[in-house]
C-alpha positions as a Markdown table, in Angstrom:
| # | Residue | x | y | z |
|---|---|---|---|---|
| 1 | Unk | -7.5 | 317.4 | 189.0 |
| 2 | Unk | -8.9 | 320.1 | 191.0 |
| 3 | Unk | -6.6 | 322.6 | 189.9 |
| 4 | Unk | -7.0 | 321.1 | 186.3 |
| 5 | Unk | -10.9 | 321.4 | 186.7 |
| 6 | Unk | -10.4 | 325.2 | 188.2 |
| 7 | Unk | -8.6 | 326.1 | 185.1 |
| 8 | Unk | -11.1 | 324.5 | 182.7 |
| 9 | Unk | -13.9 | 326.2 | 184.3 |
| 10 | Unk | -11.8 | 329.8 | 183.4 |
| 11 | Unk | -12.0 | 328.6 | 180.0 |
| 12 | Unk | -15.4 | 327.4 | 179.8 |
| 13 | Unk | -17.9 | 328.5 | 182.4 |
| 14 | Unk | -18.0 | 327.7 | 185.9 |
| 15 | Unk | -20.8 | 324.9 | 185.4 |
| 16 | Unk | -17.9 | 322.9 | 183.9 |
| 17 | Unk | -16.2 | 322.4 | 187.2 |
| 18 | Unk | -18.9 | 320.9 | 188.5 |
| 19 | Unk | -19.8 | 318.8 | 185.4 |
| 20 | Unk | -16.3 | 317.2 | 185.1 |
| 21 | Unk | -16.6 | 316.4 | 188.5 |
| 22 | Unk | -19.8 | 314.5 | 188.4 |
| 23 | Unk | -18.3 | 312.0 | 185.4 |
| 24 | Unk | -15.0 | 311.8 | 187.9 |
| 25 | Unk | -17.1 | 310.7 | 190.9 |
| 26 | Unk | -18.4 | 308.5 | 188.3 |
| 27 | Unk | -15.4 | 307.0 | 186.8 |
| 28 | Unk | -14.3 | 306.2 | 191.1 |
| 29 | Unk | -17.6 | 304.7 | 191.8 |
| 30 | Unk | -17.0 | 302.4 | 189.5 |
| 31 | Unk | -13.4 | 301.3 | 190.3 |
| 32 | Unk | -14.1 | 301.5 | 193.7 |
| 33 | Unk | -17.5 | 299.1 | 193.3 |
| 34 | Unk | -15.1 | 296.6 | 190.9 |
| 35 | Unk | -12.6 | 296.0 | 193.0 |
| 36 | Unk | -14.3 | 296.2 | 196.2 |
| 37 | Unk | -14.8 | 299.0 | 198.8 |
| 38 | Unk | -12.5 | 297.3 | 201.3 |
| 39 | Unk | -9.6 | 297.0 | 198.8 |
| 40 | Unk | -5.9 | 298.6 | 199.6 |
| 41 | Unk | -6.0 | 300.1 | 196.4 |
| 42 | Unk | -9.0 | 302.1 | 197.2 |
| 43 | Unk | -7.3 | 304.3 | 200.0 |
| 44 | Unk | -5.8 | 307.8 | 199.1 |
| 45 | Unk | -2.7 | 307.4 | 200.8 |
| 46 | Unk | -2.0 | 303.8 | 200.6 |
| 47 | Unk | 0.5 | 301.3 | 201.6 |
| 48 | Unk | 2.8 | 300.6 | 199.3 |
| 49 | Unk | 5.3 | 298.4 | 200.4 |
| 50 | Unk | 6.0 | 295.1 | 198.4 |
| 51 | Unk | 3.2 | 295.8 | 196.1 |
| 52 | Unk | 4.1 | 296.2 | 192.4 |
| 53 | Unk | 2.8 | 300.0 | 191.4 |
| 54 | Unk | 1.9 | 299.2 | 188.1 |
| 55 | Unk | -1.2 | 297.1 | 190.0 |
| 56 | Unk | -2.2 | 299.8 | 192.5 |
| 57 | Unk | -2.5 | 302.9 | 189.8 |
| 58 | Unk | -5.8 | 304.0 | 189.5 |
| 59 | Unk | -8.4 | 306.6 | 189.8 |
| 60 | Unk | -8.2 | 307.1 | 193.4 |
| 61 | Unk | -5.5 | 309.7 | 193.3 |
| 62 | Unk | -7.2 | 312.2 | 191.2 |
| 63 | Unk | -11.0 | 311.6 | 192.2 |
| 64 | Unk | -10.9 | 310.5 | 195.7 |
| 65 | Unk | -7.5 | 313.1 | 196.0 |
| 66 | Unk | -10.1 | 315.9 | 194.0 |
| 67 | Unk | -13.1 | 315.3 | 196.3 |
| 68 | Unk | -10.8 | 315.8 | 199.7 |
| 69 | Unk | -9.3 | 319.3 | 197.8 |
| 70 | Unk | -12.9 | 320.2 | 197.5 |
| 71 | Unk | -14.1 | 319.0 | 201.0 |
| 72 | Unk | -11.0 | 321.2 | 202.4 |
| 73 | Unk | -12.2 | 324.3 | 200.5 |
| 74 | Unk | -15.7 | 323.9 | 201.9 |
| 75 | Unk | -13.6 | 323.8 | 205.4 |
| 76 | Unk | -12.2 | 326.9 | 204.6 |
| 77 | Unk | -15.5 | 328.6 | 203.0 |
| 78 | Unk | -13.2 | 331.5 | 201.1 |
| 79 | Unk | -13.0 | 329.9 | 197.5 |
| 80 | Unk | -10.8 | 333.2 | 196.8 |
| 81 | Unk | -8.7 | 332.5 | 199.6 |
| 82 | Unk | -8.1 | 329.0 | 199.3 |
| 83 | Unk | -6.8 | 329.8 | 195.5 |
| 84 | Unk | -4.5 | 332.1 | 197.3 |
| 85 | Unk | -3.1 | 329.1 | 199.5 |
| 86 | Unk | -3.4 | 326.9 | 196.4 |
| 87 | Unk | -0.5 | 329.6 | 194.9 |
| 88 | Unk | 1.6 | 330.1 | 197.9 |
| 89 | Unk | 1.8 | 326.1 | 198.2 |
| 90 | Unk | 3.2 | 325.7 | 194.3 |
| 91 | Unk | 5.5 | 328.5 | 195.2 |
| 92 | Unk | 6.6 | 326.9 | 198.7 |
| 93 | Unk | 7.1 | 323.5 | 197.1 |
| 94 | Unk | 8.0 | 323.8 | 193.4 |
| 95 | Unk | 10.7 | 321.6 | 192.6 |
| 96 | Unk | 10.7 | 319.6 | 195.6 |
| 97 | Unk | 9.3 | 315.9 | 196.8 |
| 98 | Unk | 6.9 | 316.1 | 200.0 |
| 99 | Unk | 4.7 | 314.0 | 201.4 |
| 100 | Unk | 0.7 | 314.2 | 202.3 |
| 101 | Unk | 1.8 | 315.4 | 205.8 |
| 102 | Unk | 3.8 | 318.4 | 204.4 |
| 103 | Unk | 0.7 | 319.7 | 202.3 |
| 104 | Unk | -1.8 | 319.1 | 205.4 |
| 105 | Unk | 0.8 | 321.2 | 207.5 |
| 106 | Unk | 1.6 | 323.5 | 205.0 |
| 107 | Unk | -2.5 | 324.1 | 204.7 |
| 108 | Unk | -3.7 | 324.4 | 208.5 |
| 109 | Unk | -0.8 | 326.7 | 209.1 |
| 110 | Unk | -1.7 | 329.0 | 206.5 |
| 111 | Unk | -5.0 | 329.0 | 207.6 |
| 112 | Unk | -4.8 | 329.2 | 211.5 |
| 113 | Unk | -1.7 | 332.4 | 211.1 |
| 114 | Unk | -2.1 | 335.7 | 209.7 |
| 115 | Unk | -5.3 | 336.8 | 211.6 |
| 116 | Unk | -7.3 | 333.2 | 209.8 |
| 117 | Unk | -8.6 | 331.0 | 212.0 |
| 118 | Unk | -10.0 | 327.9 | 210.2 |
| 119 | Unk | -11.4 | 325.3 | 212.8 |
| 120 | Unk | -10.2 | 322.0 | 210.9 |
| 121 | Unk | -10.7 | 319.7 | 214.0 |
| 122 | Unk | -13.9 | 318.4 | 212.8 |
| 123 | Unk | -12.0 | 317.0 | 209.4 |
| 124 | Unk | -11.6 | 313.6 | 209.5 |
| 125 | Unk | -8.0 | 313.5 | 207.9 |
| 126 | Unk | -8.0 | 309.2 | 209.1 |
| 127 | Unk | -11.3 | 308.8 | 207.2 |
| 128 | Unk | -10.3 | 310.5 | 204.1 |
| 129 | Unk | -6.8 | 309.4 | 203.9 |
| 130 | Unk | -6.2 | 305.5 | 205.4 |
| 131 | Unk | -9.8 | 304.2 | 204.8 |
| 132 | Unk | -10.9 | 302.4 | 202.1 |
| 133 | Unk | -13.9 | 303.1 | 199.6 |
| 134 | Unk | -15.6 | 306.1 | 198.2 |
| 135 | Unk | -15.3 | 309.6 | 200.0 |
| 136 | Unk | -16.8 | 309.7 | 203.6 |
| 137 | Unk | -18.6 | 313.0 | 202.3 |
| 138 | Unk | -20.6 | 313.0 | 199.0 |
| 139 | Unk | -20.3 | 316.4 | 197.1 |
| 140 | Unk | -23.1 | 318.3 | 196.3 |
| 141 | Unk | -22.2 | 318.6 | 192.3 |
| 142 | Unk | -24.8 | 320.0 | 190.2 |
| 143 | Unk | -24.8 | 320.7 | 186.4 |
| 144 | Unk | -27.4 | 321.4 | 183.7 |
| 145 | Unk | -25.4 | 320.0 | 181.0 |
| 146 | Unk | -25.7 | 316.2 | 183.5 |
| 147 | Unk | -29.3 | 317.0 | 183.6 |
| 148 | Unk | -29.7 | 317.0 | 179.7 |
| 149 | Unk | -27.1 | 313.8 | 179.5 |
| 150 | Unk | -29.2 | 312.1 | 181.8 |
| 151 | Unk | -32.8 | 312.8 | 180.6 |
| 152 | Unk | -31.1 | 311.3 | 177.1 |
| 153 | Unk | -30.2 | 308.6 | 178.3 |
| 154 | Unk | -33.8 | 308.1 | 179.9 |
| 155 | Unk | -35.2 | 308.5 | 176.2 |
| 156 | Unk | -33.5 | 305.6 | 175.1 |
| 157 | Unk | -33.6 | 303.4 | 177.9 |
| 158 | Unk | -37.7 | 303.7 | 176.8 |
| 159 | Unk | -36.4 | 303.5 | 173.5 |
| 160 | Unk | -35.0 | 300.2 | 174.1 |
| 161 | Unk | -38.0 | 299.0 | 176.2 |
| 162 | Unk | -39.8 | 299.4 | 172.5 |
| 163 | Unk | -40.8 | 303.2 | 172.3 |
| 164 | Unk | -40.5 | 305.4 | 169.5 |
| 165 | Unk | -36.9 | 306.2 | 168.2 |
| 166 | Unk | -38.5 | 310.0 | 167.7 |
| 167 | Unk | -38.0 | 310.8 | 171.1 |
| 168 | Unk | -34.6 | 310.7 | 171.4 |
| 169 | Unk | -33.2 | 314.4 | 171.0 |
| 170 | Unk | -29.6 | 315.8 | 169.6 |
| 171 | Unk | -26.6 | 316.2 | 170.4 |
| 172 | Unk | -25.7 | 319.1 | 167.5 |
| 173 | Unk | -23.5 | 321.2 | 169.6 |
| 174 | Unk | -22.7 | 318.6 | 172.5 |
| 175 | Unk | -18.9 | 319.0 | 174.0 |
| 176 | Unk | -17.2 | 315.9 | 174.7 |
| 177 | Unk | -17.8 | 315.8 | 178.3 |
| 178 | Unk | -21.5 | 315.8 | 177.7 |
| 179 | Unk | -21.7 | 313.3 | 175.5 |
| 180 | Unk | -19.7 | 311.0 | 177.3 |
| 181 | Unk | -22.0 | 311.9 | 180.2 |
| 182 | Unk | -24.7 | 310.4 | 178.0 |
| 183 | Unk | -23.1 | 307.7 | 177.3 |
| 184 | Unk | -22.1 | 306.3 | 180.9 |
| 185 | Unk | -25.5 | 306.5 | 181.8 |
| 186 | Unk | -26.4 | 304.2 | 179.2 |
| 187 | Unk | -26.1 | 301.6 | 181.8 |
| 188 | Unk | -28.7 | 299.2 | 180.8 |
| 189 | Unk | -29.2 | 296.5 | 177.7 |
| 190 | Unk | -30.0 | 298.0 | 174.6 |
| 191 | Unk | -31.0 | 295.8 | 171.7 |
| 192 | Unk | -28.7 | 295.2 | 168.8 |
| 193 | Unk | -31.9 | 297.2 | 166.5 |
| 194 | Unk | -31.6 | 300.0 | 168.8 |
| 195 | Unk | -27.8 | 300.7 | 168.9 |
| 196 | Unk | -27.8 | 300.7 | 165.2 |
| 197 | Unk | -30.7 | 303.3 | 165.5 |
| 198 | Unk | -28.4 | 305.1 | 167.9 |
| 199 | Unk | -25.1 | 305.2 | 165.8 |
| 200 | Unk | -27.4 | 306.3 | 162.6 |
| 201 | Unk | -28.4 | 309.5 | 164.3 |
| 202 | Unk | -24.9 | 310.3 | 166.2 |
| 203 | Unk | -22.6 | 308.5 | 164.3 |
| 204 | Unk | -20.7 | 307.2 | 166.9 |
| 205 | Unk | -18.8 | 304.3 | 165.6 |
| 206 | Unk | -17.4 | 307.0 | 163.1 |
| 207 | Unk | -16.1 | 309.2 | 165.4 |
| 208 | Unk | -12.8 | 310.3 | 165.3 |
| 209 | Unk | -12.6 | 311.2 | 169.1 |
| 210 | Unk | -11.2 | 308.7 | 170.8 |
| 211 | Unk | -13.3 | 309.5 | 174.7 |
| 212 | Unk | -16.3 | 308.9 | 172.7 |
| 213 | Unk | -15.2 | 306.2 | 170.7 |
| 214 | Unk | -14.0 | 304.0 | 173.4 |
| 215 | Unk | -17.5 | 304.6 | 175.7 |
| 216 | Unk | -19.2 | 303.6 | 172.4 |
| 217 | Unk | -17.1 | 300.7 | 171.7 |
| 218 | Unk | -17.7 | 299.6 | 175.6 |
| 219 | Unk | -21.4 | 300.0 | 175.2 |
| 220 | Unk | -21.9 | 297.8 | 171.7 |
| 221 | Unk | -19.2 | 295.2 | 173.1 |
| 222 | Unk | -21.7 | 295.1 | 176.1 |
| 223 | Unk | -24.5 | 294.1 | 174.4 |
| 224 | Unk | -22.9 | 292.2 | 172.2 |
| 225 | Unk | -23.3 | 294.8 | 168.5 |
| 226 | Unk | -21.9 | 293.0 | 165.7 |
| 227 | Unk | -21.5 | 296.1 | 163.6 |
| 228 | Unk | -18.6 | 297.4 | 165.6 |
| 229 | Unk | -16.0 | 295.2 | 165.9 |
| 230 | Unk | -14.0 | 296.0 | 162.9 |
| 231 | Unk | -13.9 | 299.1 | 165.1 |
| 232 | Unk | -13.4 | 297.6 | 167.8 |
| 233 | Unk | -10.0 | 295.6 | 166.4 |
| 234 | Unk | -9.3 | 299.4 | 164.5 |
| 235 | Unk | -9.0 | 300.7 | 168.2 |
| 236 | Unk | -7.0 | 298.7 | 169.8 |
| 237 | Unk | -4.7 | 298.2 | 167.3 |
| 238 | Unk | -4.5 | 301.7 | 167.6 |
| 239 | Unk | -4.9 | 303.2 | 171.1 |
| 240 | Unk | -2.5 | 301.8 | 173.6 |
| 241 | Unk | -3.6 | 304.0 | 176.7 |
| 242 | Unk | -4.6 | 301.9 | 179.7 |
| 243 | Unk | -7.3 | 304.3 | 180.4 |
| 244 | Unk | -9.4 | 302.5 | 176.9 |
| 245 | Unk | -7.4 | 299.1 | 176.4 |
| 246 | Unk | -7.7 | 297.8 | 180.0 |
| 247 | Unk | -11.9 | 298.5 | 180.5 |
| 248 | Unk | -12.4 | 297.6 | 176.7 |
| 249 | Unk | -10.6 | 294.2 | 176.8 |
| 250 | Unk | -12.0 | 293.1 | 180.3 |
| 251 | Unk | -15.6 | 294.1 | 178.3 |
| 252 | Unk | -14.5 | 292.4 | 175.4 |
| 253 | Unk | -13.2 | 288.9 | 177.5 |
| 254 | Unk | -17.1 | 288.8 | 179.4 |
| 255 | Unk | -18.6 | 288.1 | 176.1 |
| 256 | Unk | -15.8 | 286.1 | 174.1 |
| 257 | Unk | -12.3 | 285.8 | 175.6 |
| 258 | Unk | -10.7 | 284.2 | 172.5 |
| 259 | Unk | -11.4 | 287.2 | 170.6 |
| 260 | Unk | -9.8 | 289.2 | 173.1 |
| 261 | Unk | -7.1 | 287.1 | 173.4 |
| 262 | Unk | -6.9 | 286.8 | 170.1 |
| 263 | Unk | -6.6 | 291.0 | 169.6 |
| 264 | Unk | -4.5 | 291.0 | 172.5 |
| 265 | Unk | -1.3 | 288.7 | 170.9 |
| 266 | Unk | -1.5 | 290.6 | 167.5 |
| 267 | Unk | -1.2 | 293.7 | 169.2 |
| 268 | Unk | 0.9 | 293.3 | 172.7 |
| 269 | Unk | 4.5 | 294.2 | 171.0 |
| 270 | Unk | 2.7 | 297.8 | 170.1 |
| 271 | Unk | 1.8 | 298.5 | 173.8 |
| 272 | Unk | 4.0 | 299.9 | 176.4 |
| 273 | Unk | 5.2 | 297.2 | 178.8 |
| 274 | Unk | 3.3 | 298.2 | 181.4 |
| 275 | Unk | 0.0 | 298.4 | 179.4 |
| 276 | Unk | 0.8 | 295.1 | 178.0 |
| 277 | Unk | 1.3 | 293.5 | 181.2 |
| 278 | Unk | -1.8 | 294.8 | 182.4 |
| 279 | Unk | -4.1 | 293.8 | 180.2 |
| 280 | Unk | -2.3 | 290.7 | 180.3 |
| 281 | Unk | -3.0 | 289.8 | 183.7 |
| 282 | Unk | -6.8 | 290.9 | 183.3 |
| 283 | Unk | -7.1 | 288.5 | 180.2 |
| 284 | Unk | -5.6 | 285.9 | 182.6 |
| 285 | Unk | -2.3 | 285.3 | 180.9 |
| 286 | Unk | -0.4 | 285.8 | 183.5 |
């Protein structure tokens, strides 16, 4: 992810990395605060042994992993220079399997040789990598684009309270990221009325990009939108990536199971095995 992220910032603008990393901190807050912050699964270098990996893959790798890159840059304070190591450990390891131990070596040596001298013994290396939960430092992300996201979704949280559908704003020439921002932080009930307010002005239930379409689909499910779930059945028919089945059938089975279930047996032969055995077990068929 961090390297992703780096790469993606080249392309778009350095605000991006910081952007895409507020929505991932997001995405592990919220798997970290489902399946509890003491859980195995939450650890970046967990324990593996007897446990089926189908169960243990998750977010953790690429946030919590992505926020312990950053923290390690900060420790260095060269951004330059840790790109530099970044290249000389793809070049040193290409091809090959290590382990976590082989990257931390690989890192303090390149920092603490060569005329550097990088003081990494106040890192907490335990904390970061065999303890459960969210990062033990929070990053100081900031991004415009989040501010805008957010102060939409504050429009229609009072829109939903009863205020005027007038003051919500646009989204004409909104990325994806952003408007997925937006819709994340819809994160409180919105009346059937006002999500049909909401999809006349953006058109979500008509969109043909499946990030949005699946946060949209999660937030009418939520509240419980009738006008979506032909949708809603179009998608998951559709889309067998755990990333949107498994969130949008555990949504769909709070607020009527049979339907999921019911979705879930017309569909299970199209999914990979793994996909259908996940969603499976969170519909409690197994």
């Amino acid at each position: 992810m961090f390297l992703q992220r780096k790469i993606m910032s080249r392309l778009h603008g350095e605000e991006y990395f910081d952007f895409d990393a507020i929505l991932g901190w997001d995405h592990l807050k919220e798997y970290v605060m489902r399946i509890g912050e003491e859980h195995a699964y939450t650890v970046l270098r967990p324990v593996l042994e007897g446990v089926d990996p189908d169960d243990s893959f998750s977010v953790v790798p690429y946030e919590k992993g992505f926020n312990f890159i950053c923290y390690l840059e900060s420790v260095v304070g060269d951004k330059a220079e840790f790109e530099k190591w970044l290249h000389d450990y793809i070049q040193t390891f290409k091809h090959k399997a290590i382990t976590t131990d082989d990257m931390l070596n690989h890192l303090v040596g390149h920092f603490t040789s060569g005329g550097r001298n990088v003081d990494f013994s106040k890192v907490d290396f335990k904390a970061w990598l065999d303890e459960p939960g969210m990062p033990p430092s929070i990053p100081g992300f900031k991004s415009a684009l989040l501010d805008a996201a957010v102060e939409l979704a504050e429009a229609w949280k009072a829109i939903a309270a009863g205020g005027s559908v007038e003051a919500a704003g646009s989204i004409d020439g909104w990325e994806t990221t952003q408007i997925c921002c937006f819709l994340n932080r819809v994160d409180y009930p919105v009346p059937t009325d006002v999500l049909t307010a909401m999809d006349k002005m953006y058109k979500f239930n008509s969109s043909t990009n499946s990030e949005v379409l699946f946060l949209w689909l999660t937030l009418c499910t939520r509240n419980k939108w009738t006008g979506h779930e032909d949708k809603l059945k179009s998608f998951l028919s559709k889309i067998g990536r755990m990333k949107f089945t498994r969130p949008l059938y555990r949504e769909l089975k709070q607020v009527d199971k049979d339907t999921a279930v019911a979705i879930f047996k017309e569909n299970r032969e199209r999914y990979h095995n793994i996909c259908s055995k996940m969603v499976a077990k969170d519909l409690g068929l197994e």
